[in-house]
N, CA, C and O atoms as a CHARMM CRD file, in Angstrom:
* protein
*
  288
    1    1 UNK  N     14.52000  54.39900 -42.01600 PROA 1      0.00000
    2    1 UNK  CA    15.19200  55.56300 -42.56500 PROA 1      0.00000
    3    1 UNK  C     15.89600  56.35300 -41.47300 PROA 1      0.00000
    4    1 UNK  O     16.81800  57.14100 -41.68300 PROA 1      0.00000
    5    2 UNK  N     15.29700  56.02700 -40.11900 PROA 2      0.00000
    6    2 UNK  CA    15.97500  56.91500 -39.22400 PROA 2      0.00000
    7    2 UNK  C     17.57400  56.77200 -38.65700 PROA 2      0.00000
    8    2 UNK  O     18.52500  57.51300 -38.40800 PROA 2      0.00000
    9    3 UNK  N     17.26400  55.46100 -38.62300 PROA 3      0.00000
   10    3 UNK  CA    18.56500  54.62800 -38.33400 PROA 3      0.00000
   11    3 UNK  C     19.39500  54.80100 -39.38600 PROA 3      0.00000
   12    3 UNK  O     20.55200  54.57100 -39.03500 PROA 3      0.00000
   13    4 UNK  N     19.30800  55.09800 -40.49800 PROA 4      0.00000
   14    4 UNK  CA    20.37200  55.16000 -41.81000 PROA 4      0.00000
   15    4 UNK  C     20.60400  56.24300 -42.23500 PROA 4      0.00000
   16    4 UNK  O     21.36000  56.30300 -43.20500 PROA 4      0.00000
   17    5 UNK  N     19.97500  57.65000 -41.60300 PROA 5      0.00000
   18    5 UNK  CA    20.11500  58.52000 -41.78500 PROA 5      0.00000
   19    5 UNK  C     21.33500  59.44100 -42.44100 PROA 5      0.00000
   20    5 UNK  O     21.39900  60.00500 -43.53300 PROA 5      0.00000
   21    6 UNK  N     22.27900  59.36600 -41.33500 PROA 6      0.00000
   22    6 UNK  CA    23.16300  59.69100 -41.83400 PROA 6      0.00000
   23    6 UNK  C     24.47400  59.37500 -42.64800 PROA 6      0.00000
   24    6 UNK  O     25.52300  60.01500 -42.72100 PROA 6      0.00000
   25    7 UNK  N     24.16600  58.42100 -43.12100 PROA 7      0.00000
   26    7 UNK  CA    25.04900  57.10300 -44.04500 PROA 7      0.00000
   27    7 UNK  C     24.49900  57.88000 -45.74000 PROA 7      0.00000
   28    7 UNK  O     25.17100  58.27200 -46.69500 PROA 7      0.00000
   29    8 UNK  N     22.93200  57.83800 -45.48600 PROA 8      0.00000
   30    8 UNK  CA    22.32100  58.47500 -46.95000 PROA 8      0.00000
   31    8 UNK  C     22.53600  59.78900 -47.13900 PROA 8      0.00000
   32    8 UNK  O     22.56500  60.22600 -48.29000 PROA 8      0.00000
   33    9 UNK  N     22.76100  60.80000 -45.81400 PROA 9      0.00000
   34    9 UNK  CA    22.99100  62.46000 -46.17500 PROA 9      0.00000
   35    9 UNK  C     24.25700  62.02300 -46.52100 PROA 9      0.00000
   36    9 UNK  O     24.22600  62.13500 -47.74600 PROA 9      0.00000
   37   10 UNK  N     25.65700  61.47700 -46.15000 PROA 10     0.00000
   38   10 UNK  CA    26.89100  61.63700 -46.11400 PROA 10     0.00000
   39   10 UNK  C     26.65500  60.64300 -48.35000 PROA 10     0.00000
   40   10 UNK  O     27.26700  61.17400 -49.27700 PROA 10     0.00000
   41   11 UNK  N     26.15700  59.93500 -48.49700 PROA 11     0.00000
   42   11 UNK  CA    26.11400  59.41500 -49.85100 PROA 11     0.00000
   43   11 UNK  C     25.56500  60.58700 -50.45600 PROA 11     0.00000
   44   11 UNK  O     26.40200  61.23400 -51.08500 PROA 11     0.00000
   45   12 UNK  N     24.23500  61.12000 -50.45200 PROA 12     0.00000
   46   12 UNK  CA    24.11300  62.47300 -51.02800 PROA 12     0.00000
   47   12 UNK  C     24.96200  63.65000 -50.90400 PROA 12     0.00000
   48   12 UNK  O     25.08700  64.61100 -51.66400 PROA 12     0.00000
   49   13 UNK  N     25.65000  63.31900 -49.53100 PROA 13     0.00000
   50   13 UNK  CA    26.95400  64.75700 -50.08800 PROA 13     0.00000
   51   13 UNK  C     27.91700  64.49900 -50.89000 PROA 13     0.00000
   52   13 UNK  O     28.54000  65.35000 -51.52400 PROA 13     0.00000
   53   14 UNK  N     28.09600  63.35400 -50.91500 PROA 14     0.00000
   54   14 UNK  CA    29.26200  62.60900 -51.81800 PROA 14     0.00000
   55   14 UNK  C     28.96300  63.08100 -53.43900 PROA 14     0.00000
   56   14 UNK  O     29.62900  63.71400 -54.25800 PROA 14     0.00000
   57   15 UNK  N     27.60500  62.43500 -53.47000 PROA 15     0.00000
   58   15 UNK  CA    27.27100  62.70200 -55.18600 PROA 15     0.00000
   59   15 UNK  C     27.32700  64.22500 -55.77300 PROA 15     0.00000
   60   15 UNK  O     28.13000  64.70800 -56.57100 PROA 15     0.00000
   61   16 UNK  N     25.89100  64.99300 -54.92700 PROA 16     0.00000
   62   16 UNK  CA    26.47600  66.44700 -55.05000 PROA 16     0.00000
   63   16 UNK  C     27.86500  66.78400 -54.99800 PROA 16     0.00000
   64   16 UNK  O     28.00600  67.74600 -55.75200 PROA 16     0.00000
   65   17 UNK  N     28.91200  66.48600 -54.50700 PROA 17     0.00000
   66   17 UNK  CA    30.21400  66.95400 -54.32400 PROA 17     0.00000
   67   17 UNK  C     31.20400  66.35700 -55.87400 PROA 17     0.00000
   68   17 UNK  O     32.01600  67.05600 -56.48000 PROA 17     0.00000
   69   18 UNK  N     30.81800  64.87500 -56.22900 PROA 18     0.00000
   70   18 UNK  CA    30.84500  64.50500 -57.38500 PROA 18     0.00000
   71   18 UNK  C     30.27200  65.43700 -58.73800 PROA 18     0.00000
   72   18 UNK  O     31.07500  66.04200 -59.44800 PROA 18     0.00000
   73   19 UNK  N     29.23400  65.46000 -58.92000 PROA 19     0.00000
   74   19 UNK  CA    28.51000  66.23300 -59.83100 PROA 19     0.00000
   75   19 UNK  C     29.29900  67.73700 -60.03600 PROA 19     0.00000
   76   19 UNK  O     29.75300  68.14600 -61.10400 PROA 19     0.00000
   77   20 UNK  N     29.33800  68.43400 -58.74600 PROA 20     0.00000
   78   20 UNK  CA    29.90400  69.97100 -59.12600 PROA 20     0.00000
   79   20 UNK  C     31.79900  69.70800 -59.58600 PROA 20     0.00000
   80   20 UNK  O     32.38600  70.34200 -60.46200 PROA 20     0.00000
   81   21 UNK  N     32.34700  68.73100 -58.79600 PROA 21     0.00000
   82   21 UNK  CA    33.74700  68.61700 -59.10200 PROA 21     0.00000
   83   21 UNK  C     33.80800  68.02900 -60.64300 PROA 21     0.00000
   84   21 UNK  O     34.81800  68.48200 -61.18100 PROA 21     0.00000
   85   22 UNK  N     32.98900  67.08500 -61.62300 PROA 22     0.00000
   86   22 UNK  CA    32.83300  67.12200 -62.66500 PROA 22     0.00000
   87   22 UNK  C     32.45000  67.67900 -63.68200 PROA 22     0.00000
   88   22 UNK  O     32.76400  67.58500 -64.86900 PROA 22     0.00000
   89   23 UNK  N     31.37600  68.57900 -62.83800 PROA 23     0.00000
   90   23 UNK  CA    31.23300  69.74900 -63.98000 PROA 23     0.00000
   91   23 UNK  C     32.32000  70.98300 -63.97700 PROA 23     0.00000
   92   23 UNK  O     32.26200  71.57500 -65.05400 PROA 23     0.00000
   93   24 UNK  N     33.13000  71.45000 -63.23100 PROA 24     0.00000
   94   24 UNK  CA    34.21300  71.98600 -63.02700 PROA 24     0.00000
   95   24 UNK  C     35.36700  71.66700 -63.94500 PROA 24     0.00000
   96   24 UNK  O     36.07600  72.50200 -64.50700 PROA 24     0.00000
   97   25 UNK  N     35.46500  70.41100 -64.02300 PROA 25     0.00000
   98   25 UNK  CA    36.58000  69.75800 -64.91300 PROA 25     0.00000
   99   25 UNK  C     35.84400  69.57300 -66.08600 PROA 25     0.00000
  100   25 UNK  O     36.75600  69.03700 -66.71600 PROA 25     0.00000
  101   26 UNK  N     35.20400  69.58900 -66.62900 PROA 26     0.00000
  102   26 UNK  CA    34.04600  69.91900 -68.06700 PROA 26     0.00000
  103   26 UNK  C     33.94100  67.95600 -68.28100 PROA 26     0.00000
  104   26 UNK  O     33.92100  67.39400 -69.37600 PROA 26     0.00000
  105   27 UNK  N     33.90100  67.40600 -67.21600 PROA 27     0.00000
  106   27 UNK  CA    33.67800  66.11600 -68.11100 PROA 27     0.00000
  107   27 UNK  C     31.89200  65.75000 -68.09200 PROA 27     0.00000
  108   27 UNK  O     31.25200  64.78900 -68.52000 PROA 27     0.00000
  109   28 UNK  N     31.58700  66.72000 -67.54900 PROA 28     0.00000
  110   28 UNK  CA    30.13500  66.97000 -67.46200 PROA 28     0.00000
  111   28 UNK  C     29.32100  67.34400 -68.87200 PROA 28     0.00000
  112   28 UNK  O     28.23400  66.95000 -69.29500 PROA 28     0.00000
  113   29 UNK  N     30.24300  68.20900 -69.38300 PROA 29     0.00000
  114   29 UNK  CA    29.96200  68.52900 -70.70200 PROA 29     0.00000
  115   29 UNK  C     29.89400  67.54900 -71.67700 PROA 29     0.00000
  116   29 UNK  O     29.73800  67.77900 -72.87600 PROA 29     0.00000
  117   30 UNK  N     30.03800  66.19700 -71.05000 PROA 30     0.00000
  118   30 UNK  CA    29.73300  64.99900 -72.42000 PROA 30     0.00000
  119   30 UNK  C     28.99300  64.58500 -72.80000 PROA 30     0.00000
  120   30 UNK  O     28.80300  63.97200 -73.85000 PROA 30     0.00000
  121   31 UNK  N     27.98100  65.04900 -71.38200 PROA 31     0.00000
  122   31 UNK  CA    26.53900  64.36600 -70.85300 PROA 31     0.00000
  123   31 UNK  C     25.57100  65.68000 -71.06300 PROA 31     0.00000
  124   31 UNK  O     24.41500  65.41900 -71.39900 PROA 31     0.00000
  125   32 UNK  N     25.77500  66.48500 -70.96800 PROA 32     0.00000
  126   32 UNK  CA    25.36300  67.51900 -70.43200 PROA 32     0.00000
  127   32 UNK  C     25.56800  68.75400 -71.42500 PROA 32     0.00000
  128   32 UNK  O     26.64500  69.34400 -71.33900 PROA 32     0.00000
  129   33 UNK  N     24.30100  69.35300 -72.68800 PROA 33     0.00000
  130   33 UNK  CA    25.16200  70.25200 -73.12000 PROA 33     0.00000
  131   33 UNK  C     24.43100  71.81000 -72.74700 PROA 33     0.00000
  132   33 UNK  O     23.30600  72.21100 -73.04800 PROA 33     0.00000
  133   34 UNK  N     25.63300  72.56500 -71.90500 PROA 34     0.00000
  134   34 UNK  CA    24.93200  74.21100 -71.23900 PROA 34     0.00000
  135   34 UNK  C     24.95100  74.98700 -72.50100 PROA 34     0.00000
  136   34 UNK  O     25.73500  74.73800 -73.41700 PROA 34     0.00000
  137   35 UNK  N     24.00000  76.00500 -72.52700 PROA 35     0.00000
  138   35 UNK  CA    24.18700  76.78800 -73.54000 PROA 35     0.00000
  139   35 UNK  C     24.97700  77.77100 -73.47700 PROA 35     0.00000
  140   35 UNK  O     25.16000  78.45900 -74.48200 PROA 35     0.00000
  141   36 UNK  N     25.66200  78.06800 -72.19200 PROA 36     0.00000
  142   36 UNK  CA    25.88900  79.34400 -71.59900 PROA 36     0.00000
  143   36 UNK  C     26.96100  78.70200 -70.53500 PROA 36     0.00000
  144   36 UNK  O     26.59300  77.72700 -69.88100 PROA 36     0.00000
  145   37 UNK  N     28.16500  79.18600 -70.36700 PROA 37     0.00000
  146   37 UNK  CA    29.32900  79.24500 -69.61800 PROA 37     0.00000
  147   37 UNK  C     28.73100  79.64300 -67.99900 PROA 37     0.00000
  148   37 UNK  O     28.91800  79.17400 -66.87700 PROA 37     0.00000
  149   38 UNK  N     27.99300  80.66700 -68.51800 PROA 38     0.00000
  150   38 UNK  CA    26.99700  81.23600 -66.82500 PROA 38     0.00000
  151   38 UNK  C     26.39000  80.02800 -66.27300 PROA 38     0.00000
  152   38 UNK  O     26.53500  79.59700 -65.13000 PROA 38     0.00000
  153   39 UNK  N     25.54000  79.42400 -67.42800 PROA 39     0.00000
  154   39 UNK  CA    24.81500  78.43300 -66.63800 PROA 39     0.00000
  155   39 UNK  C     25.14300  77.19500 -66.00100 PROA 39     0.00000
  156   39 UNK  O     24.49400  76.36300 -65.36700 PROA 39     0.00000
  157   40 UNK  N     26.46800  77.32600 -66.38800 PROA 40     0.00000
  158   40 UNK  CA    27.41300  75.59200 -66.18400 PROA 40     0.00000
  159   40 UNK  C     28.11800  76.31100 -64.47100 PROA 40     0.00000
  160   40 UNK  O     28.21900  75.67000 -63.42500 PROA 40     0.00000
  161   41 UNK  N     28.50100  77.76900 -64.69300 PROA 41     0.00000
  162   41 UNK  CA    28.50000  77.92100 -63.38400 PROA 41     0.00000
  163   41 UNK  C     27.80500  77.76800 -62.87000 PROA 41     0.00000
  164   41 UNK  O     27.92900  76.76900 -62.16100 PROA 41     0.00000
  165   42 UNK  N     26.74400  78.39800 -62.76100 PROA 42     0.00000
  166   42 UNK  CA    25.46700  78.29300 -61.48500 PROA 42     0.00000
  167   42 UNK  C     25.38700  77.00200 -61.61400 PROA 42     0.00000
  168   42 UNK  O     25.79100  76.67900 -60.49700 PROA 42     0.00000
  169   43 UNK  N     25.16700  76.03200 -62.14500 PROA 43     0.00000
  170   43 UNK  CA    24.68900  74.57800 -61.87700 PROA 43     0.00000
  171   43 UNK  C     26.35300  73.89300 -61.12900 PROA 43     0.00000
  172   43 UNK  O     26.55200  72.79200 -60.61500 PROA 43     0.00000
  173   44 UNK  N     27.02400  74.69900 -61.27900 PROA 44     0.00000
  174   44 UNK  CA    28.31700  73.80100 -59.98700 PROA 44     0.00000
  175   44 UNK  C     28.11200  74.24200 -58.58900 PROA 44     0.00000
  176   44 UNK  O     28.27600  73.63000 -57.53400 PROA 44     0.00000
  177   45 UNK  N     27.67400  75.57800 -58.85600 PROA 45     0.00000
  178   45 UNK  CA    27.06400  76.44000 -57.62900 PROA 45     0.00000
  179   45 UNK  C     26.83800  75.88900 -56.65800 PROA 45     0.00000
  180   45 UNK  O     27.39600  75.63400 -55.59000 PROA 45     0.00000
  181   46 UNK  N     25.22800  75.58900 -57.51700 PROA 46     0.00000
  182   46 UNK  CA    23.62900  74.84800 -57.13600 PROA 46     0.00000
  183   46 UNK  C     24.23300  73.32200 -56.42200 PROA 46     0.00000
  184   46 UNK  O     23.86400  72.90800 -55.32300 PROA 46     0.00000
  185   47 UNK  N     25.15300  72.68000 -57.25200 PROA 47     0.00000
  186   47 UNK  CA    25.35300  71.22200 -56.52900 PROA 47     0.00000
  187   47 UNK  C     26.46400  71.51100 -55.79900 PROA 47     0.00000
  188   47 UNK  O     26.69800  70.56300 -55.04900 PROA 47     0.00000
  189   48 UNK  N     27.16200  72.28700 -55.69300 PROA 48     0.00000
  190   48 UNK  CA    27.99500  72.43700 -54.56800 PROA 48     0.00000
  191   48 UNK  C     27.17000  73.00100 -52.77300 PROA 48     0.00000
  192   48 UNK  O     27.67800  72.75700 -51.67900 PROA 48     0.00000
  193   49 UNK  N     26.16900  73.57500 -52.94900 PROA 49     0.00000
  194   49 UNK  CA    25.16900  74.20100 -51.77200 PROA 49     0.00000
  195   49 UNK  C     24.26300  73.01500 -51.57600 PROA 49     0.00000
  196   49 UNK  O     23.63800  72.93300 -50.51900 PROA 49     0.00000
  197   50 UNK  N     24.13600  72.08500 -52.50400 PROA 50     0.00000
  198   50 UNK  CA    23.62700  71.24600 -51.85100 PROA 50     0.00000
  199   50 UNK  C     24.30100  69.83200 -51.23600 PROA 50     0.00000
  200   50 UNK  O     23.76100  68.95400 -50.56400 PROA 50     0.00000
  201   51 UNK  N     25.56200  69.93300 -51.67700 PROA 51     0.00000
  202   51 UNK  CA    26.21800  69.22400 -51.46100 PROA 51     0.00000
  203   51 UNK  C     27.00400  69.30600 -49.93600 PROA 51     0.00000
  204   51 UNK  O     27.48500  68.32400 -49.37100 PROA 51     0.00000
  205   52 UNK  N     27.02500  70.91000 -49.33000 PROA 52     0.00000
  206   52 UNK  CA    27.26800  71.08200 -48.20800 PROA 52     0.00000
  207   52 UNK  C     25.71800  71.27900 -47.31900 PROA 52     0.00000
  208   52 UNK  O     25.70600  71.17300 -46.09200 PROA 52     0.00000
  209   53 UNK  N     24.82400  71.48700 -47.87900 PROA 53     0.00000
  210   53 UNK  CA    23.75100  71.53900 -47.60600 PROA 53     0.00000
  211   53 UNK  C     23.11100  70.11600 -46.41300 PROA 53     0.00000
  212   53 UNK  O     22.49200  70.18200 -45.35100 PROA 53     0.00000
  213   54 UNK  N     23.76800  68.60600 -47.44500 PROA 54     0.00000
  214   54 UNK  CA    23.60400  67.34000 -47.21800 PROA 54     0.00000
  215   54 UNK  C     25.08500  67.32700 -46.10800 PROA 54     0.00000
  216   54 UNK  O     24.81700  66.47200 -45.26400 PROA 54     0.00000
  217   55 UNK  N     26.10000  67.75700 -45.88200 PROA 55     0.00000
  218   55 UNK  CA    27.15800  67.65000 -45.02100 PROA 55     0.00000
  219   55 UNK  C     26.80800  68.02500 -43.84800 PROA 55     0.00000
  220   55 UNK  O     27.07300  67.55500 -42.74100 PROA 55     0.00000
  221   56 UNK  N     25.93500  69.27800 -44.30200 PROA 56     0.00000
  222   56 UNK  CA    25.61700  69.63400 -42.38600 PROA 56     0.00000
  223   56 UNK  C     24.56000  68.66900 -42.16800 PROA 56     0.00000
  224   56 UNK  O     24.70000  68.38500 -40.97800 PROA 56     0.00000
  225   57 UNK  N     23.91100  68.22200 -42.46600 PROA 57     0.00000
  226   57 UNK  CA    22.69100  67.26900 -42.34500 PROA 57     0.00000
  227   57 UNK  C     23.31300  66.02700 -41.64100 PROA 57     0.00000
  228   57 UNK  O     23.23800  65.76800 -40.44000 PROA 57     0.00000
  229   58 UNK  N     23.94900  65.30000 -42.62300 PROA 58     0.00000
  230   58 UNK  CA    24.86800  64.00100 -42.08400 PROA 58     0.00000
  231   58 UNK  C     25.68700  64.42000 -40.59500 PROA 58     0.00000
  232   58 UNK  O     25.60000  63.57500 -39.70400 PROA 58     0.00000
  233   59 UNK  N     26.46500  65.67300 -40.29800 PROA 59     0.00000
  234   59 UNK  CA    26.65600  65.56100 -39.53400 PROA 59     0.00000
  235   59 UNK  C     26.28900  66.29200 -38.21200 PROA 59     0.00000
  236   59 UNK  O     26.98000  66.32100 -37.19400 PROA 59     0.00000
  237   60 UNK  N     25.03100  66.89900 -38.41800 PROA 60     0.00000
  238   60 UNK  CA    23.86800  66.94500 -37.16900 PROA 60     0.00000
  239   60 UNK  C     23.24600  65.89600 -36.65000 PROA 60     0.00000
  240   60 UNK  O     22.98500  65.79700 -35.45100 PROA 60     0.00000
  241   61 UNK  N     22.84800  64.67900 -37.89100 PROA 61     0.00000
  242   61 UNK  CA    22.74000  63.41500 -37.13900 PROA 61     0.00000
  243   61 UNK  C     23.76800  62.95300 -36.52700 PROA 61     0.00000
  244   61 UNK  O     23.49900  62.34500 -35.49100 PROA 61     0.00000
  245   62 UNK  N     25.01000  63.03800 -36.84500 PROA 62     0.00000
  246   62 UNK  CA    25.65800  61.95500 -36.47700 PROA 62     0.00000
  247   62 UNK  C     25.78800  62.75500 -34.94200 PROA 62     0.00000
  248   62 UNK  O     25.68700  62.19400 -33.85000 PROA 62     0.00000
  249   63 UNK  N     25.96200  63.76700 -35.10500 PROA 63     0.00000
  250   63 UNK  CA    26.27300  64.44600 -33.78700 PROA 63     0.00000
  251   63 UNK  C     25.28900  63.97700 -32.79000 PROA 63     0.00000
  252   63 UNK  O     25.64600  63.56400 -31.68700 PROA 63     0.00000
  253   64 UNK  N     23.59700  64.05900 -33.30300 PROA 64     0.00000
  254   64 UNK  CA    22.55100  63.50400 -32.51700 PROA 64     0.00000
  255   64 UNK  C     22.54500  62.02300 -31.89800 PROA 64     0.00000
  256   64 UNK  O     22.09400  61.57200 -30.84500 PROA 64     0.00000
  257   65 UNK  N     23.30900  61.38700 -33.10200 PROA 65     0.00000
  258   65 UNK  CA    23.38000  60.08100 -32.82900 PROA 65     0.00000
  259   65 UNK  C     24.66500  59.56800 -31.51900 PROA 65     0.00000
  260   65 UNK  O     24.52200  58.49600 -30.93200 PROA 65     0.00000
  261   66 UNK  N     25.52100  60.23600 -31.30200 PROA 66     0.00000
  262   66 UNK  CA    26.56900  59.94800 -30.68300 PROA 66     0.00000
  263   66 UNK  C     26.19800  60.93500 -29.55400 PROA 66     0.00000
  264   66 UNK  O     26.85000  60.64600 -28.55100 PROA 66     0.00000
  265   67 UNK  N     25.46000  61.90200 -29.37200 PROA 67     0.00000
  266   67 UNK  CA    24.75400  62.20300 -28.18400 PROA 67     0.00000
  267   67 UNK  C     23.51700  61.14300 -27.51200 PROA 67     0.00000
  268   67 UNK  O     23.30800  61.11500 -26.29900 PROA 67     0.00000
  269   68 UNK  N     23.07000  60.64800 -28.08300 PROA 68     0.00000
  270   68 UNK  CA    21.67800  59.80400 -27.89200 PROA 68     0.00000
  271   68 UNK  C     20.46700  60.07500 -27.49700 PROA 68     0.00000
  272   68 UNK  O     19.73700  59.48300 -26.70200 PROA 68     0.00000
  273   69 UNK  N     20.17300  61.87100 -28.67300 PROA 69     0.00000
  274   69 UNK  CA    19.20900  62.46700 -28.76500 PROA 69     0.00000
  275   69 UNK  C     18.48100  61.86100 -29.59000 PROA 69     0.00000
  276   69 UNK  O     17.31400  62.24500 -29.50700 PROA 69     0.00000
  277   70 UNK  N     18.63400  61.14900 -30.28800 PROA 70     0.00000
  278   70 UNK  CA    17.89300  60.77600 -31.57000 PROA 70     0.00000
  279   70 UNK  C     17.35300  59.50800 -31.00400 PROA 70     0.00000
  280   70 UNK  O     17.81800  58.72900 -30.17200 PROA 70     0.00000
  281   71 UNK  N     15.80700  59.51800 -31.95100 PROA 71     0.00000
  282   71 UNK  CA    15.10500  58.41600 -31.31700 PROA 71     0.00000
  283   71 UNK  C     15.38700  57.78100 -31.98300 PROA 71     0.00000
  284   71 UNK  O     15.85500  58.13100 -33.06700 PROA 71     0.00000
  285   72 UNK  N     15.17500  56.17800 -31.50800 PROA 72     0.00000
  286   72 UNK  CA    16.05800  54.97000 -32.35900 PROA 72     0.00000
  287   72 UNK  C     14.38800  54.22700 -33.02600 PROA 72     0.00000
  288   72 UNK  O     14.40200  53.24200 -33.76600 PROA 72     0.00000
């Protein structure tokens, strides 16, 4: 897992970044039914913070990795 690290944060930022850009464009709403206009915001919010959440992640490793702080 260590070694693949940042391949899987940069795929989890991808999806989070997927998820909020689809619920934005309401094609989320096909799958998905909010009761509340509020709550469809906060849930693009929520996957958008984690979606940069997983960006800084991916690229603190990678940064670690191309320093050759990170143990292999």
């Amino acid at each position: 897992m260590q070694k693949y690290s940042p391949i899987y944060h940069t795929i989890y930022c991808l999806v989070a970044f997927k998820v909020a850009f689809m619920t934005m464009q309401g094609t989320l709403q096909n799958y998905v039914k909010f009761a509340d206009p509020l709550n469809e915001m906060f849930f693009c919010v929520g996957a958008l913070m984690i979606g940069f959440l997983y960006l800084y992640a991916a690229s603190t490793d990678i940064y670690e990795v191309i320093k050759g702080n990170k143990n292999k």
